[in-house]
FINURO-810740 format. One record per residue (C-alpha): residue in one letter; x, y, z. Coordinates in steps of 0.02 Angstrom, whole numbers, always signed. Layout:
! FINURO-810740
REC   residuo       c1       c2       c3
REC         a        X        Y        Z
...
***
This chain:
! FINURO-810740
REC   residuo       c1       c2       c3
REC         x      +74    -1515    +1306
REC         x     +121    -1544    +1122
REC         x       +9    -1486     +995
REC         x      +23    -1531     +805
REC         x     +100    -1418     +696
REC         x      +27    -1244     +669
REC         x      -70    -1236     +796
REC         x      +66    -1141     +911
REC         x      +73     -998     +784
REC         x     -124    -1003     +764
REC         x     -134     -961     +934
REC         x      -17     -820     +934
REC         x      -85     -741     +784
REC         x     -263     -747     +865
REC         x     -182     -678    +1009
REC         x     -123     -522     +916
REC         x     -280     -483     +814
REC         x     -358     -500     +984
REC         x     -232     -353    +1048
REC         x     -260     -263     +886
REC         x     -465     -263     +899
REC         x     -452     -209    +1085
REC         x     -338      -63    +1025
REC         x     -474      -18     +897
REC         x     -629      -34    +1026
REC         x     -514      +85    +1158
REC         x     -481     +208    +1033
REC         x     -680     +236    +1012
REC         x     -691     +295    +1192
REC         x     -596     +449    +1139
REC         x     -697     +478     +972
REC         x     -795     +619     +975
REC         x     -935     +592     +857
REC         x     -895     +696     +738
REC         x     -858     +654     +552
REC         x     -703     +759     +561
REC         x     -642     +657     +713
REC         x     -688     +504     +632
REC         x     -595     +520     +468
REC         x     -465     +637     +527
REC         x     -433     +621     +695
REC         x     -472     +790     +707
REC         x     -300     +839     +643
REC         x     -237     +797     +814
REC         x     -100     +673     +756
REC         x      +84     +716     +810
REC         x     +256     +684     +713
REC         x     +281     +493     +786
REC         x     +103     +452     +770
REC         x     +121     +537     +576
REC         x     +279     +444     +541
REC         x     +217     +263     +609
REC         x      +70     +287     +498
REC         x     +137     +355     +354
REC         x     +235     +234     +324
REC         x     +145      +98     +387
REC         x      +15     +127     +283
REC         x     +137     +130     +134
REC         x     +227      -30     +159
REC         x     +114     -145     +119
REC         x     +108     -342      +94
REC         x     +188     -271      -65
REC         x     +351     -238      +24
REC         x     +367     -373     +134
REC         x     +281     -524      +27
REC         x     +294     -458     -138
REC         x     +486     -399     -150
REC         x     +514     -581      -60
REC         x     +422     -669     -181
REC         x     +496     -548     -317
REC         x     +673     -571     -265
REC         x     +655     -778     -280
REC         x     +598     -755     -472
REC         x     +673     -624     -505
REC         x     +854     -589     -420
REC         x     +915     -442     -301
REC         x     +908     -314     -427
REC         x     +711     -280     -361
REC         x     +780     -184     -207
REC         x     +880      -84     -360
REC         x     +694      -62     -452
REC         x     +589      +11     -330
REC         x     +667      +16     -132
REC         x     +797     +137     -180
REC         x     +720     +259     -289
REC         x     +542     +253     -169
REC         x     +649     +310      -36
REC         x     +705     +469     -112
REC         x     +545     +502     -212
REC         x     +411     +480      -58
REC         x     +510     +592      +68
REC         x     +517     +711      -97
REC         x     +335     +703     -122
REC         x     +289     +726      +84
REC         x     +386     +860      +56
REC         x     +337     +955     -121
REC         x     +167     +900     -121
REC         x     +125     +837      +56
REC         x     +154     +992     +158
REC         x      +55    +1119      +45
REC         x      -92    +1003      +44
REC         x      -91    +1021     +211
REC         x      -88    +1193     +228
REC         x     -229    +1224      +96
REC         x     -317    +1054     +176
REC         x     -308    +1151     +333
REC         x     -349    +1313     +278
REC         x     -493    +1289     +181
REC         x     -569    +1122     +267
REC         x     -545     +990     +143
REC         x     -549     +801     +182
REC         x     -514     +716      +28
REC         x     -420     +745     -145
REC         x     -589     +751     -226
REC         x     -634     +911     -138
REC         x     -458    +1000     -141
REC         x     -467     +953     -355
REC         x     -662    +1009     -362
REC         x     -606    +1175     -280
REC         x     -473    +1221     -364
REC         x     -513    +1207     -536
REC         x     -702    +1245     -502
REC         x     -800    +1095     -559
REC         x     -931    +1013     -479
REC         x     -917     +855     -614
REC         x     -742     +828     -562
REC         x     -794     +711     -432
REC         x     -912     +608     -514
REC         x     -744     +555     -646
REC         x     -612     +557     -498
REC         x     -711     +445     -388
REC         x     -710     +291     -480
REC         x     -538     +305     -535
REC         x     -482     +320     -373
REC         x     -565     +190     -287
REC         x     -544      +78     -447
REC         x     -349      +94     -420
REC         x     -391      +72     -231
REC         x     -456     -100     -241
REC         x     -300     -183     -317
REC         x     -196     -124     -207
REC         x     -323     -165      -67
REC         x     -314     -343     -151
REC         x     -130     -372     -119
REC         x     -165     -354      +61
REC         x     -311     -475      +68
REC         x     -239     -615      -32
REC         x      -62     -606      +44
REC         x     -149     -621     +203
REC         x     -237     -783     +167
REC         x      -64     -856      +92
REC         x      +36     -827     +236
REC         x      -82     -883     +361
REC         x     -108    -1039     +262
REC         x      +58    -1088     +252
REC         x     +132    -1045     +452
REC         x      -26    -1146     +509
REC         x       +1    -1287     +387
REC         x       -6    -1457     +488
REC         x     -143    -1369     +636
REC         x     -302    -1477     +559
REC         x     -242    -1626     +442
REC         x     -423    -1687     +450
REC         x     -539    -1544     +413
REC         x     -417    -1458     +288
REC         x     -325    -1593     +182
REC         x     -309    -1474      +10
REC         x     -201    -1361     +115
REC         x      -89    -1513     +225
REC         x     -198    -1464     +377
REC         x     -154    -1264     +362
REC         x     -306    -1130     +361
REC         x     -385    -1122     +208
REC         x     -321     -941     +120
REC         x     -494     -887      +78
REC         x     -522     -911     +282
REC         x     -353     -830     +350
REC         x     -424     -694     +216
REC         x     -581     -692     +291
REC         x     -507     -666     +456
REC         x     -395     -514     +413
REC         x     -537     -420     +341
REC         x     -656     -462     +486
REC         x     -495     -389     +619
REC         x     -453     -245     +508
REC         x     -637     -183     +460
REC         x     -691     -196     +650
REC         x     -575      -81     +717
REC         x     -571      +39     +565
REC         x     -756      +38     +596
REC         x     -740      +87     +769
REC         x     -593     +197     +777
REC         x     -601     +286     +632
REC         x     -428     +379     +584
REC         x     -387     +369     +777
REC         x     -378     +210     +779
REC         x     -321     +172     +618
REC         x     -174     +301     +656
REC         x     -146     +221     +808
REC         x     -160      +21     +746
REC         x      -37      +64     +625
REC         x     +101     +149     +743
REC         x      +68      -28     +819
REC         x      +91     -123     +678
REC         x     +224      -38     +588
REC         x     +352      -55     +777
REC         x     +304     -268     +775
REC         x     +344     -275     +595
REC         x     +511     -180     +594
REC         x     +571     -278     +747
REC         x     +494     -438     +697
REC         x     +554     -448     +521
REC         x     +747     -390     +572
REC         x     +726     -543     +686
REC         x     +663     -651     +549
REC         x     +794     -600     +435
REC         x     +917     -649     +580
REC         x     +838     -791     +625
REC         x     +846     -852     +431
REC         x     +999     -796     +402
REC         x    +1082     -889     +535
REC         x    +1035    -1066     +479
REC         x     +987    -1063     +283
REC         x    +1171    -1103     +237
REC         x    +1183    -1240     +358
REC         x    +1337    -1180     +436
REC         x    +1391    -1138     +608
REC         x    +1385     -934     +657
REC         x    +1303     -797     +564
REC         x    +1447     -758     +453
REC         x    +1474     -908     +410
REC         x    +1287     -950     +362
REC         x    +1283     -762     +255
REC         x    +1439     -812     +173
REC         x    +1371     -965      +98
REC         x    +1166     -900      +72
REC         x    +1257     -768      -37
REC         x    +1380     -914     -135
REC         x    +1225    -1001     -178
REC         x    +1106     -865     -259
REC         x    +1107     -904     -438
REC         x    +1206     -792     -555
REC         x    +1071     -745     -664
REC         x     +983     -665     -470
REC         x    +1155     -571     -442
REC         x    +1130     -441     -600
REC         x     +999     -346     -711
REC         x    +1061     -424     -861
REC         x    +1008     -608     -789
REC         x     +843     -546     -837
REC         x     +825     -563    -1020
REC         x     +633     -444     -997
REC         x     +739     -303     -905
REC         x     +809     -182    -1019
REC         x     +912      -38     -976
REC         x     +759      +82    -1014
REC         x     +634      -40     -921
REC         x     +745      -32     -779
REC         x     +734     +135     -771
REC         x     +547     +182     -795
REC         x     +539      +75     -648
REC         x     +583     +255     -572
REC         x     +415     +323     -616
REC         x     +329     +205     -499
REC         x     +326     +265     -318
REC         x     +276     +439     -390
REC         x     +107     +374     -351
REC         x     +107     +406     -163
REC         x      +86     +581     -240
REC         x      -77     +530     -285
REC         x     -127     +390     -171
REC         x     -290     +455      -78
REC         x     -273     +370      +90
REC         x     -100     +448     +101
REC         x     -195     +614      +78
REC         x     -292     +587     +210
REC         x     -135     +543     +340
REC         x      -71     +696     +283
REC         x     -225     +803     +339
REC         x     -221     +721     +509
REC         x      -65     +818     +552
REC         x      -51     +960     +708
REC         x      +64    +1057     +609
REC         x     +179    +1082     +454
REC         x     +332    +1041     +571
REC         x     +252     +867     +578
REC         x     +342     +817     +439
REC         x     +506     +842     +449
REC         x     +518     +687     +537
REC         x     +433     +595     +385
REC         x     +541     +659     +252
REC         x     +704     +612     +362
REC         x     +680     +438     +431
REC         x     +550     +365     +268
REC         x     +701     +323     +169
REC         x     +791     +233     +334
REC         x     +648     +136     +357
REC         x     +625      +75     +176
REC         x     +798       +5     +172
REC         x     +747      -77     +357
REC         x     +620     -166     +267
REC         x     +660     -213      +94
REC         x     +833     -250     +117
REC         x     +809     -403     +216
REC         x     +651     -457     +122
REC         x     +765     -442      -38
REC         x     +898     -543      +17
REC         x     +788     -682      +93
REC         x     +718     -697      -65
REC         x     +860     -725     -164
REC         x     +961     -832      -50
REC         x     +786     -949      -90
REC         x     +799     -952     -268
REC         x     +983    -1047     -212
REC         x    +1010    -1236     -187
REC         x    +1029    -1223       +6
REC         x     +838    -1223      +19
REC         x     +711    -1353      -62
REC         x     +565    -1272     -122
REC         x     +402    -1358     -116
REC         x     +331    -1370     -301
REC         x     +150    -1266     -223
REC         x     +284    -1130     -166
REC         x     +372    -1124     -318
REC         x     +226    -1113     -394
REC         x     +162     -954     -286
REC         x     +300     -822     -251
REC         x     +174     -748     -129
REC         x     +228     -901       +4
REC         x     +417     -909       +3
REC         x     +422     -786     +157
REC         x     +309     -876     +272
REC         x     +374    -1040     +206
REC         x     +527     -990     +266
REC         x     +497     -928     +422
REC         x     +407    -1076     +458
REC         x     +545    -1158     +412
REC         x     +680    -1077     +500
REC         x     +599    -1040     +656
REC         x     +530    -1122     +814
REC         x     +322    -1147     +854
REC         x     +311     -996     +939
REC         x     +460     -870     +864
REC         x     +372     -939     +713
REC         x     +198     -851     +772
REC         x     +285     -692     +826
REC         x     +374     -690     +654
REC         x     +201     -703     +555
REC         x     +104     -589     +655
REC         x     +250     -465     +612
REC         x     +207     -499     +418
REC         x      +18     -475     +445
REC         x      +69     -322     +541
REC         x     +142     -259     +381
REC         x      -16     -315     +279
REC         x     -140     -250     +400
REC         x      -67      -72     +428
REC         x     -111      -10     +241
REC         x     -288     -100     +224
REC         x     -349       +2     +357
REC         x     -304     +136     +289
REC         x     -373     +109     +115
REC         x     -533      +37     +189
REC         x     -556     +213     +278
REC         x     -498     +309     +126
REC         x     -629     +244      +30
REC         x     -775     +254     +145
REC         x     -734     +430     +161
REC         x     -721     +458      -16
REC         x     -894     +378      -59
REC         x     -966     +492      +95
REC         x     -890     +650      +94
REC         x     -882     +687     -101
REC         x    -1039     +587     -166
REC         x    -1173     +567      -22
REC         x    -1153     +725      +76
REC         x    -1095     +848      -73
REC         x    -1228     +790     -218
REC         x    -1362     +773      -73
REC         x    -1328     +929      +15
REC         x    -1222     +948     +162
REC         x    -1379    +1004     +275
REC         x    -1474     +843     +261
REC         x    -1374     +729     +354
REC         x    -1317     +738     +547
REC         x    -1125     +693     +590
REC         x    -1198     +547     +667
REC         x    -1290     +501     +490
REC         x    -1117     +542     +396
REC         x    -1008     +412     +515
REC         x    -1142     +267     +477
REC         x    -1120     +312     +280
REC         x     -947     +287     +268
REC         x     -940     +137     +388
REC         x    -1082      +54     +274
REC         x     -966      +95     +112
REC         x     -810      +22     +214
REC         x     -909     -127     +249
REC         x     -967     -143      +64
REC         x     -788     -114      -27
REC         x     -709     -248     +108
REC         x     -822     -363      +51
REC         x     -808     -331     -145
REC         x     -622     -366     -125
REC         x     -649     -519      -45
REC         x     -746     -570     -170
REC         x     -618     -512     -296
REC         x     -457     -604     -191
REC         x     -566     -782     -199
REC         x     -544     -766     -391
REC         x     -375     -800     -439
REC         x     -214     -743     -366
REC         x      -70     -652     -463
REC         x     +106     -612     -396
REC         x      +96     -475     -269
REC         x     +241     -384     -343
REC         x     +160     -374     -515
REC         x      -20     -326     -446
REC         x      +67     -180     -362
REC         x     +160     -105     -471
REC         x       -7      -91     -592
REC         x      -74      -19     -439
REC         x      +21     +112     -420
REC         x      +59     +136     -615
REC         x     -120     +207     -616
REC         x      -72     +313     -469
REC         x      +74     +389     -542
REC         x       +0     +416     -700
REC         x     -119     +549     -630
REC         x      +33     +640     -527
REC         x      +27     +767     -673
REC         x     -132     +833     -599
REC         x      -83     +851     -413
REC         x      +80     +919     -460
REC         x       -5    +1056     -599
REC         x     -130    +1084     -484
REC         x       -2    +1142     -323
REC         x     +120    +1262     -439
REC         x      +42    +1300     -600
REC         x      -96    +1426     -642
REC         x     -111    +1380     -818
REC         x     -186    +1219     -786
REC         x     -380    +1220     -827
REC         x     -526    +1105     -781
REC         x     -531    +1023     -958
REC         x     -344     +996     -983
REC         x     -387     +898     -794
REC         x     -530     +790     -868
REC         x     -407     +763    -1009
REC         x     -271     +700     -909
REC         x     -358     +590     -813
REC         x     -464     +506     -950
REC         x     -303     +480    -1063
REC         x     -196     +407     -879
REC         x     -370     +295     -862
REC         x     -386     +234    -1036
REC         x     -194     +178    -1055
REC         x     -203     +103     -906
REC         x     -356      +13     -931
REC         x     -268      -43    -1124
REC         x     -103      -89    -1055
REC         x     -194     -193     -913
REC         x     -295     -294    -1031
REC         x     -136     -314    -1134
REC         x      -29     -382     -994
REC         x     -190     -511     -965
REC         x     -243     -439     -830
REC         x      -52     -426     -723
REC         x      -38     -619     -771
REC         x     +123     -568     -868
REC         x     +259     -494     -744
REC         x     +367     -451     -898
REC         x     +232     -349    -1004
REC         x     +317     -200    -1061
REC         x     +255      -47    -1204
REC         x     +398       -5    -1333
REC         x     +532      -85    -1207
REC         x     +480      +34    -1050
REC         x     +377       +2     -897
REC         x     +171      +36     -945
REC         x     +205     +179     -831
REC         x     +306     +289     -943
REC         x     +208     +300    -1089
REC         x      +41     +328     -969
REC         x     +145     +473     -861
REC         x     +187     +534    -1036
REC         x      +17     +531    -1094
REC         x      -77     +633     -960
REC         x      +53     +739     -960
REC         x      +48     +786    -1136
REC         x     -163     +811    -1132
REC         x     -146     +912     -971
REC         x      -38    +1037    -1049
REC         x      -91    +1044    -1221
REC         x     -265    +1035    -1159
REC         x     -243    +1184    -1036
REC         x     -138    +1285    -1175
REC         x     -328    +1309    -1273
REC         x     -466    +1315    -1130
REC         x     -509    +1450    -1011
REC         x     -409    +1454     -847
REC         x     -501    +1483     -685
REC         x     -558    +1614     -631
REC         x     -454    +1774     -570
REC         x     -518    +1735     -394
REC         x     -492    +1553     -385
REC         x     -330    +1565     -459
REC         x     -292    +1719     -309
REC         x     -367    +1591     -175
REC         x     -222    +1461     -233
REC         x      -96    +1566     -288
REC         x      -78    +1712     -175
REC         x      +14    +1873     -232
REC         x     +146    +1829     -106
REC         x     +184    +1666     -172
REC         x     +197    +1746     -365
***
């Protein structure tokens, strides 16, 4: 039977959302009830299951899409920006900063940031200013996910329905493939819980490693037209412009913009959902594993996605003038491209693999967020049943996936550039987490102070850079980020240098006489 193009790969992408929302429904026959089991897994989760999620939840469609797209306008000097220094960084921050929230998470029952920050520098209010900062920060990075979704699904299944889709050449509309993704991902998040959004993105993050080494292979051994694989590297390489090759070809990257860049993947210090991964843990041991293979698997996965993208911005490949156009497509225009019907499938539903396994996440962190540390602690923890907490933070879920739809049907930006202001805001408030782990002197107002002063420059420079529609924006030739780390940074301490610390017994709570 022949079908018309796109249609082979619709089916196998159905077929694996299919696999993922049965994963999600079995995962509810083990869920307890509980609101600990549902947005913890009860802190059950081993140091595979922690590892596979971890990072899963981390490499988003910013990784895969974004440093594609990235590397076709910009050159290979993007793996150089971000892949090599967040490898380093994130296994140092599991480590520093992961492991001790653990232990105090575990110790003294927390389940988000917002309660460990309330706790230890003893104010109520704290919550009421961190909440919509967080989730505010949450939603763009939540919207990289949802509109790289609907491009790539658009352009593997372009050709399925030339008559009821003609603005798209007959592929799924991207606000529908969108639509899709968020229906998939919110069921099973809705059902599982942590469980199964631990478990979905163990899943997830094996069929996009495998699937996007085979995509790179599969790419790599035809783009240059040659016979072998050698051959066919040897002459992608020849062809990638000279201004992709080095820094310099980038008139907007300066020595000191390139590195500020470095201040970016601090923010997985700070990013809540990763927070809450860490909590789910069995024991401290749990992440040795983390801190050792992260790196390994960042070069897995950007490395590849790099090079793809810059062999594209060469003359072997004609780019469409819609792809050109929207860096967020070169990677499943090229796989389409490159591959067969149904390797073609396979190779997408790796990519949404990669998309899917960090919107769950989010979409759980901020449910939990919304129920945990305004519902239940403003309206008193004895008025509501576990049973009444779940349905809270799966009617929040359902109410943030449906803002960010909203938001993705708007406009569309380049991945890359949405997520680095993402996580700009992120790293911007690492001042506090760090402070708050290893220094006494840091007070409840020089907190408020950081974050407002990380908030407002962020808020500035974002409005400045119209709104991430200039990739090149930069603040006295640095990255937004380094003037914003600088900034919080600055009102913590000088902040906390003039008010009254905690109190003697907080302070011993945190800061045992053992650890002095």
């Amino acid at each position: 039977m022949v079908f018309e193009p796109g249609v082979t790969q619709l089916v196998i992408i159905c077929f694996y959302l299919a696999l993922l929302l049965a994963l999600g429904l079995f995962s509810n026959r083990l869920f307890s009830g509980s609101s600990k089991d549902y947005m913890l897994a009860s802190h059950s989760i081993g140091p595979f299951l922690l590892l596979m999620s971890i990072f899963g939840t981390t490499m988003t469609a910013f990784a895969l899409v974004g440093s594609t797209g990235e590397s076709y306008k910009e050159g290979v000097g993007v793996y150089g920006l971000l892949a090599s220094s967040s490898g380093i960084i994130h296994s140092l921050c599991f480590f520093v900063l992961g492991v001790k929230l653990w232990s105090l998470g575990r110790k003294y029952g927390y389940t988000t940031q917002i309660e460990f920050f309330r706790d230890r520098l003893e104010s109520d209010k704290l919550g009421l200013l961190l909440f919509p900062v967080l989730v505010g920060l949450v939603i763009p990075y939540l919207l990289i996910g949802v509109m790289a979704s609907g491009t790539v699904v658009t352009a593997v299944t372009r050709g399925a329905f030339p008559v009821w889709f003609e603005s798209t050449q007959g592929g799924v509309p991207g606000w529908l493939g969108s639509l899709v993704i968020c229906g998939v991902v919110l069921t099973y998040v809705f059902f599982g819980g942590m469980r199964g959004t631990a478990w979905a993105n163990t899943f997830q993050t094996i069929v996009f490693m495998v699937l996007g080494l085979v995509a790179f292979f599969v790419i790599a051994s035809q783009i240059g037209g040659k016979e072998g694989l050698w051959a066919n590297l040897v002459a992608a390489s020849e062809s990638i412009p000279r201004d992709k090759l080095v820094r310099a070809g980038n008139p907007s990257m300066s020595y000191l913009r390139f590195a500020t860049y470095m201040f970016v993947p601090l923010s997985v210090g700070m990013f809540p959902h990763l927070f809450q991964h860490w909590l789910t843990a069995r024991k401290a041991s749990n992440f040795k594993l983390a801190v050792v293979a992260h790196p390994l698997f960042i070069m897995i996965v950007w490395a590849p996605c790099v090079l793809i993208g810059a062999w594209a911005a060469g003359n072997l490949v004609p780019i469409p003038p819609a792809v050109d156009a929207n860096a967020n497509a070169i990677l499943p225009f090229l796989v389409k491209r490159f591959s067969g019907d149904v390797l073609g499938g396979f190779l997408t539903a790796g990519v949404l693999a990669a998309i899917m396994s960090s919107l769950d996440s989010q979409f759980l962190c901020v449910g939990t967020i919304f129920t945990n540390d305004i519902v239940v602690h403003y309206g008193g923890k004895n008025r509501f049943t576990d049973k009444q907490i779940v349905m809270i933070a799966r009617t929040f879920i359902i109410l943030i996936v449906a803002i960010t739809y909203g938001l993705s049907l708007l406009d569309y930006r380049r991945v890359f550039t949405l997520g680095v202001w993402c996580f700009s805001g992120f790293s911007a408030l690492f001042p506090l987490v760090l402070a708050a782990l290893y220094w006494k002197g840091l007070t409840k107002a020089g907190a408020y102070a950081s974050v407002i002063t990380a908030i407002s420059l962020w808020c500035y420079f974002f409005y400045q850079s119209d709104f991430a529609g200039n990739p090149h924006y930069s603040v006295l030739d640095m990255m937004p980020v380094a003037p914003m780390l600088a900034g919080s940074t600055l009102a913590l301490i000088l902040v906390s240098l003039v008010t009254p610390r905690p109190s003697e017994e907080t302070l011993q709570k945190f800061f045992p006489a053992k650890d002095s």
